[in-house]
C-alpha positions in Angstrom: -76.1 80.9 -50.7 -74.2 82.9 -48.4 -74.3 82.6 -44.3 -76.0 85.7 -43.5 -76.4 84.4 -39.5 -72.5 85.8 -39.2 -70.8 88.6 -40.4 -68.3 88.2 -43.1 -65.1 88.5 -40.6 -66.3 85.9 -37.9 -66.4 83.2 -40.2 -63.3 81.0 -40.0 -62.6 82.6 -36.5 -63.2 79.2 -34.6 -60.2 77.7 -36.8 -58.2 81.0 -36.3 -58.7 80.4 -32.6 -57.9 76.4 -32.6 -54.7 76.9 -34.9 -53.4 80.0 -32.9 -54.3 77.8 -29.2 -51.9 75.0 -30.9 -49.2 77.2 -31.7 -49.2 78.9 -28.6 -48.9 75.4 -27.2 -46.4 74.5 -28.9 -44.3 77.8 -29.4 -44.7 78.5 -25.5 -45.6 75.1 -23.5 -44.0 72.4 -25.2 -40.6 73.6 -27.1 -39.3 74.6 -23.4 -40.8 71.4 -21.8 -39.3 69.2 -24.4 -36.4 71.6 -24.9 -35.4 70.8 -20.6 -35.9 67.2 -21.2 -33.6 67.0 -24.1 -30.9 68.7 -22.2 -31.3 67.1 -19.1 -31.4 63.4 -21.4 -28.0 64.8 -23.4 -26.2 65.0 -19.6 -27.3 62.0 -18.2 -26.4 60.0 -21.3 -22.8 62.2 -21.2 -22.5 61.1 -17.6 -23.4 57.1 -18.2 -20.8 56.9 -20.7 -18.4 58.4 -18.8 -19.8 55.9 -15.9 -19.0 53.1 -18.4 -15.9 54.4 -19.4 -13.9 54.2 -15.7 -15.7 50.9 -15.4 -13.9 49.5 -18.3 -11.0 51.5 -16.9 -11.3 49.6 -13.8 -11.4 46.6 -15.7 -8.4 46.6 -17.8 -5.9 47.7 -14.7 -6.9 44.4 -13.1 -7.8 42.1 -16.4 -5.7 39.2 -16.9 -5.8 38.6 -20.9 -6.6 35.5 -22.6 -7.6 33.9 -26.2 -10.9 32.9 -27.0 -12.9 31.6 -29.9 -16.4 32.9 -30.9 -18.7 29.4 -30.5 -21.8 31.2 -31.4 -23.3 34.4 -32.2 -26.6 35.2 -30.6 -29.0 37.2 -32.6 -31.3 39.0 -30.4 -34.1 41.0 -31.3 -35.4 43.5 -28.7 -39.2 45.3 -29.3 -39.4 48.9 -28.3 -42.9 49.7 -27.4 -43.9 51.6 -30.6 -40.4 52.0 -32.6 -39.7 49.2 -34.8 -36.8 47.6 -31.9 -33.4 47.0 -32.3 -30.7 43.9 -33.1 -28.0 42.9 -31.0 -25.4 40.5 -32.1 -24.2 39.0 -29.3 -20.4 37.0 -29.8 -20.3 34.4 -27.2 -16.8 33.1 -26.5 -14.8 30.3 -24.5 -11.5 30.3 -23.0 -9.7 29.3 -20.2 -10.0 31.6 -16.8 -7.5 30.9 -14.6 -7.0 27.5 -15.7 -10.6 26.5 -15.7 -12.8 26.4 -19.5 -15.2 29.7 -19.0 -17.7 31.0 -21.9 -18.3 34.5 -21.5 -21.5 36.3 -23.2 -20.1 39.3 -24.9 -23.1 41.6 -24.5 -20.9 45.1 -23.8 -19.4 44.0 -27.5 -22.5 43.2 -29.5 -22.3 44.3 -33.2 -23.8 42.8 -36.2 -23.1 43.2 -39.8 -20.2 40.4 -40.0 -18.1 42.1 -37.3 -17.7 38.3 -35.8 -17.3 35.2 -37.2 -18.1 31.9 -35.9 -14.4 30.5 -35.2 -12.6 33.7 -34.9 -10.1 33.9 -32.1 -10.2 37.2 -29.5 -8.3 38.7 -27.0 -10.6 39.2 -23.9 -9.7 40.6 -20.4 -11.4 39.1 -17.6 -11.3 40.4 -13.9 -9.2 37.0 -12.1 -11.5 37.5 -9.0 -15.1 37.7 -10.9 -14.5 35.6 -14.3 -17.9 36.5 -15.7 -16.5 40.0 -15.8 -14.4 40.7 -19.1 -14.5 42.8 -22.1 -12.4 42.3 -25.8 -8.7 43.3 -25.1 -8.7 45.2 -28.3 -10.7 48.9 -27.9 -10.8 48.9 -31.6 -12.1 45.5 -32.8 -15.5 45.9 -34.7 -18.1 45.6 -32.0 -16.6 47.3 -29.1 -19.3 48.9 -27.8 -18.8 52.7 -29.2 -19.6 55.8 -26.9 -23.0 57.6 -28.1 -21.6 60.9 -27.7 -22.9 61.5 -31.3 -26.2 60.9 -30.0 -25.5 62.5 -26.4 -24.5 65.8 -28.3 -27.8 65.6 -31.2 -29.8 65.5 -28.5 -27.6 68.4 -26.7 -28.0 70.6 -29.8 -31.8 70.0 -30.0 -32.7 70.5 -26.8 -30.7 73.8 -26.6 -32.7 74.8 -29.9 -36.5 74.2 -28.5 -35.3 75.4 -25.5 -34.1 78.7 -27.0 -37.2 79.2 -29.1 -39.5 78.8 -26.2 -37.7 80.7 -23.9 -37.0 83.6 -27.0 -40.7 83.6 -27.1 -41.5 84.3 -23.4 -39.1 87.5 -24.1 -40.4 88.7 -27.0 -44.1 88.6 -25.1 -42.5 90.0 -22.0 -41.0 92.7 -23.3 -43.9 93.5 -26.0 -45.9 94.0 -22.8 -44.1 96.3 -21.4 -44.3 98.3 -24.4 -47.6 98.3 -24.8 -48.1 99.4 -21.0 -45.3 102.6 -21.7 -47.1 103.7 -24.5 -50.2 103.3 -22.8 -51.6 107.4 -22.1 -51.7 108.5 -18.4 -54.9 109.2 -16.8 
């Protein structure tokens, strides 16, 4: 039995309405808001690394080198609050510092997948005037901590994208506007 409380074309207008409310939402509100975010998150990370980067800079102009031996190799698990977490393999090491035994934690150099071995020797660089300040001599060794500029520019290159279809949007209803007002007739 047919609704015949509505005419034909206002049924299914409510869910017209919703869908088109959500897309201008989205289209308009969010891609820009999430677009700036993205950007703005892309620079900072860029920034931090670079941060990092002189730090270990620093470092390695000061480091006095020695050997040391992996003793153990904490496993730690970190909980995000709604992402599944993430693993860090943590080598920790002992050598001498000048002239004394010292265990450093390796945390800068965590990597898992059998980068380190229980009993494998290292070269790390430790700072002679703050011992608990070293990194692995070698740049390249599986598990020195590798720049996220993959990640840095992902986010760079999405961010840019919502950004341009949200801002592409407010032009095209900008300038749709001022059509409709030129063709409008004079009174």
């Amino acid at each position: 039995m047919p609704d015949r409380r509505r005419p034909a074309e206002g049924r299914g207008g409510t869910w017209k309405t919703i869908a088109a409310g959500a897309g201008f939402l989205a289209v308009f509100i969010l891609a820009p808001l999430f677009g700036g975010v993205f950007v703005l998150g892309a620079i900072a990370g860029f920034i931090a690394d670079g941060y990092r980067a002189h730090q270990d800079d620093e470092l390695r102009a000061v480091a006095t080198s020695t050997t040391a031996i992996i003793d153990t190799i904490d496993v730690r698990h970190f909980t995000e609050n709604f992402g599944p977490g993430r693993t860090e393999c943590v080598p920790q090491v002992s050598g001498t510092a000048n002239g004394e035994p010292h265990t450093w934690d390796m945390v800068d150099d965590a990597a898992c997948g059998g980068a380190y071995e229980v009993g494998q020797r290292l070269q790390v660089l430790y700072d002679p005037s703050d011992v608990d300040r070293a990194v692995l001599a070698d740049r390249d060794a599986g598990g020195v901590r590798a720049r996220s500029t993959g990640v840095h520019v992902q986010l760079l290159v999405v961010g840019v994208g919502f950004a341009a279809v949200g801002t592409g949007c407010w032009l095209w209803v900008g300038r749709s506007d001022r059509g409709r007002r030129g063709r409008q007739p004079s009174s």
